[in-house]
C-alpha positions as CSV (number, residue, x, y, z in Angstrom):
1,X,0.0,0.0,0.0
2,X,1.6,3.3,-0.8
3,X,1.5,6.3,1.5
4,X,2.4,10.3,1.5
5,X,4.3,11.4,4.4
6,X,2.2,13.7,7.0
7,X,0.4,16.6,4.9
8,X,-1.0,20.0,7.0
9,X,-4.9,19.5,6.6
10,X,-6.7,22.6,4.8
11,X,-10.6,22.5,5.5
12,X,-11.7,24.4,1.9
13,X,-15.5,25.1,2.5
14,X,-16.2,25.9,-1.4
15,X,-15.1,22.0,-2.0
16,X,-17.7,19.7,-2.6
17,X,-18.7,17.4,0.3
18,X,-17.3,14.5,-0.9
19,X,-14.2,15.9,-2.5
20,X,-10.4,16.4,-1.1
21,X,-7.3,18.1,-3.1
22,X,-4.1,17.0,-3.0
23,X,-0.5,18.5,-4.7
24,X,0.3,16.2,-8.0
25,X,3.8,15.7,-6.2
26,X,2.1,14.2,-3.1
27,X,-0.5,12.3,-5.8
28,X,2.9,10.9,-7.2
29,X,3.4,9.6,-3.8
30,X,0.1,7.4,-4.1
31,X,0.6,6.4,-7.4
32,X,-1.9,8.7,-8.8
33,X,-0.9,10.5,-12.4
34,X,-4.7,11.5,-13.4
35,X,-5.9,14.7,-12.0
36,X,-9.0,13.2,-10.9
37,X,-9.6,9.7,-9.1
38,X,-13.2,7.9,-7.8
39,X,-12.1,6.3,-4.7
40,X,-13.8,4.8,-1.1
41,X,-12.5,7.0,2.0
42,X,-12.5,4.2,4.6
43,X,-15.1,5.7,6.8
44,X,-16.5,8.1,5.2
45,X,-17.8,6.7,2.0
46,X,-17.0,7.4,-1.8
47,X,-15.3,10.5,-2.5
48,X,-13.0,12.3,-5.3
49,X,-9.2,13.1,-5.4
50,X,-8.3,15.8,-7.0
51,X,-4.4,16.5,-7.7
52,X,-4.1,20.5,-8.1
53,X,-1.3,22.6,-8.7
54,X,-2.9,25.1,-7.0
55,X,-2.8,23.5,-3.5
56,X,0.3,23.6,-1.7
57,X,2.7,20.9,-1.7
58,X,2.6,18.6,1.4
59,X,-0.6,19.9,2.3
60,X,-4.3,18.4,1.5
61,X,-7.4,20.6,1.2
62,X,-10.3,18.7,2.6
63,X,-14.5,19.6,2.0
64,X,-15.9,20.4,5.6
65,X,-17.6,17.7,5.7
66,X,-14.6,15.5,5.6
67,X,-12.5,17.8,7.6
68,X,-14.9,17.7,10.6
69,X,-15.8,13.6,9.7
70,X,-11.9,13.5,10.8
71,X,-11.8,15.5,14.0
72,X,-10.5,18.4,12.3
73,X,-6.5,17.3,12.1
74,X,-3.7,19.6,12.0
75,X,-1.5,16.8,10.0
76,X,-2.7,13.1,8.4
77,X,-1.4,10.5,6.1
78,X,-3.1,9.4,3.6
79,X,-2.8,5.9,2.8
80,X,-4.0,4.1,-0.7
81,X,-4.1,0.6,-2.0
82,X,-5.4,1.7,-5.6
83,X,-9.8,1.3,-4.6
84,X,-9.7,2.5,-0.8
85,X,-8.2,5.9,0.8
86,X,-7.2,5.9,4.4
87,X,-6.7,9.2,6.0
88,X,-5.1,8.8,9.4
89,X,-4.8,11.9,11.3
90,X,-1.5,12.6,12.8
């Protein structure tokens, strides 16, 4: 399973509720080369990764609803096995 090191959580209101955005560097961590990806957030249900230049590296940028679904984490990992996402705050 491939993983990012710890990323500085961004809650992004305007984001969808079932959407997060993460640097294409950080994406390259995950194996991820599309910009956007259908996944299953383990626990929170099916969601959409978006890699965007526009986000700071080593950062993600979560919806609300996601942020606060996590406990609202200064720092997480995010761990992916090519289906499932696993954010584990840090």
């Amino acid at each position: 399973m491939k993983r990012t090191s710890a990323l500085r959580t961004l809650c992004r209101p305007g984001l969808g509720a079932d959407q997060l955005s993460i640097h294409p560097n950080d994406g390259f961590d995950l194996g991820m080369m599309t910009t956007v990806y259908a996944v299953e957030i383990e626990g929170a249900g099916p969601a959409h990764v978006k890699l965007v230049n526009e986000c700071p590296r080593d950062c993600m940028e979560l919806s609300q609803r996601l942020y606060e679904k996590f406990g609202k984490p200064s720092h997480a990992v995010l761990r992916y096995d090519g289906n499932r996402l696993y954010i584990e705050p840090c």
